[in-house]
C-alpha positions, -999 to +999 in steps of 0.1 A: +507-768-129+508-728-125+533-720-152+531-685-148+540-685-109+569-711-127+580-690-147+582-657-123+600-685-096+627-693-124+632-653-134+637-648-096+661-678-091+679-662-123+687-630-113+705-644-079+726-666-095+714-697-115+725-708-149+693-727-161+678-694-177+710-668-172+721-644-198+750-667-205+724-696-207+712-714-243+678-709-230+685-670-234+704-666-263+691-662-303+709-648-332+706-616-309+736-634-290+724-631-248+692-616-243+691-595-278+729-583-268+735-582-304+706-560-313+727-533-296+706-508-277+679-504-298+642-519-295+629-553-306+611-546-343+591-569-352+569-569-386+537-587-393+533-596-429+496-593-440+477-602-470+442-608-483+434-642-469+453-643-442+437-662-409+433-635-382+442-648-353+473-657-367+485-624-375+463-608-344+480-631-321+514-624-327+507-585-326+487-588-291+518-605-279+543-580-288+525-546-284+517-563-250+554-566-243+554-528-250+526-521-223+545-534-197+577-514-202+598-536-230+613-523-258+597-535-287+582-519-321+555-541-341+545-525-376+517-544-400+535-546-437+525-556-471+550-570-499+525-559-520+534-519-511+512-499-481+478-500-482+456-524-464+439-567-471+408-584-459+416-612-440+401-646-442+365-641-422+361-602-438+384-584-414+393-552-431+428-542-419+439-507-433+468-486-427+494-512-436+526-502-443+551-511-468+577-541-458+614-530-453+626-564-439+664-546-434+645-527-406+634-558-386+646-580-363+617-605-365+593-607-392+560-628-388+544-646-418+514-659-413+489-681-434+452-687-444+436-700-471+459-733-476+422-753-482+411-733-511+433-733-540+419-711-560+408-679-538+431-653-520+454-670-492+486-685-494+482-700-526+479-666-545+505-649-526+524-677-539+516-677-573+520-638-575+557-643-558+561-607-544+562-620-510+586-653-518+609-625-535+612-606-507+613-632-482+646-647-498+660-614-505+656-607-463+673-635-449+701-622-429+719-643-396+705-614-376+663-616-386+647-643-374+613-655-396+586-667-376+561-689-394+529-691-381+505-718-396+504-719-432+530-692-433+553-721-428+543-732-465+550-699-480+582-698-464+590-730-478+579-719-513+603-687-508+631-715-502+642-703-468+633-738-452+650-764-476+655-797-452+653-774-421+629-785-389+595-769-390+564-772-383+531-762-398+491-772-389+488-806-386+465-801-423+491-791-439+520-815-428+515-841-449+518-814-478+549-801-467+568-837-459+562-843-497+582-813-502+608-825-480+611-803-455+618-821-420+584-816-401+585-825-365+551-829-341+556-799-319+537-769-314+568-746-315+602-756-336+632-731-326+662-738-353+677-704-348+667-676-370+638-696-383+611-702-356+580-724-368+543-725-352+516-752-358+481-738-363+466-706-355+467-698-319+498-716-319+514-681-330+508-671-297+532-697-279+559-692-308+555-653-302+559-659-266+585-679-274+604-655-293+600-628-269+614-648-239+647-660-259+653-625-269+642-607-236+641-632-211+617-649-192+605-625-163+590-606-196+572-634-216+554-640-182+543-604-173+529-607-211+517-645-203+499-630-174+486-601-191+464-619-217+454-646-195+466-669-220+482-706-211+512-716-234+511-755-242+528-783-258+560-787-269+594-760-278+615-777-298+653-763-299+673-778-325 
């Protein structure tokens, strides 16, 4: 199936008339109201939380998709932060990734948390970032209606250990399920979970479909599929809208 010619035949159909992906249309609306109406004029900003241990594609993922969005003419800002103040982390296979800046979640309209490290307890990764609790903190202290948190991964489990995902659906790699059912959280078998202002992706690349996701609920689809098209990249599997 070309889902890419789809997708442009669907934008097309949309702008003459149709209702299946319309500005007025579920398919285009998010806590941004239709097409990121709510944002007001302003661009998309999107923030990619960092640490050391985190798994680098699924931080790099997320920031190819949206600084693509960018190259092709859409409004969108993507900054790398740190809870932990600026400065820079070496992710989870020795990428050193500097110039990070300090997080200010009251100037996003997305934020991306990412994971690594879930397998080993006791070295830098999610578990540490949990047990230091700078980045929990300041994950509850962000939520707002208005910012939508996009787990990628493992990042799911830190968001759940910042208490921002309760009994809500999610979804995390298919590793770490089992974990997070014992916590309760309601994890469903699909490679993108959409319940709002909380968007949830499975493993590692998976970042990639829930950031292409993202980007076509808040600036429709002729967008995601010029980005789609740009990095050659197939989205798979399953959206789930609650």
């Amino acid at each position: 199936m070309d889902r890419r010619g789809l997708l442009r035949s669907t934008a097309a159909v949309g702008a003459a008339g149709a209702t299946a992906w319309g500005a007025g249309s579920a398919a285009a609306q998010g806590p941004w109201g239709p097409r990121g109406k709510g944002r007001g004029t302003g661009p998309l900003r999107v923030h990619i939380v960092v640490f050391d241990g985190v798994e680098e594609l699924d931080f790099v993922g997320p920031l190819e998709v949206f600084g693509a969005a960018r190259s092709v003419g859409q409004q969108v800002e993507t900054r790398l932060v740190t809870s932990a103040g600026a400065g820079g982390c070496t992710g989870r296979f020795g990428t050193k990734v500097t110039d990070v800046g300090a997080w200010d979640p009251g100037a996003a309209d997305v934020v991306v948390v990412p994971g690594g490290g879930f397998a080993q307890r006791d070295g830098a990764g999610v578990w540490a970032e949990i047990k230091k609790g700078r980045m929990t903190r300041a994950l509850r202290e962000a939520v707002r209606p208005d910012l939508t948190l996009l787990g990628v991964c493992t990042g799911v489990i830190v968001l759940h250990a910042a208490g921002v995902i309760g009994d809500r659906p999610c979804t995390t790699h298919h590793r770490a399920k089992d974990y997070l059912r014992e916590q309760g959280a309601d994890v469903r078998d699909a490679r993108v979970v959409d319940d709002g202002n909380l968007v949830c992706a499975g493993g590692v690349s998976s970042g990639i479909d829930g950031s292409l996701w993202l980007l076509e609920r808040a600036l429709g689809t002729a967008p995601a599929g010029q980005v789609e098209a740009l990095m050659e990249f197939e989205r798979r599997g399953t959206v789930l809208r609650t």
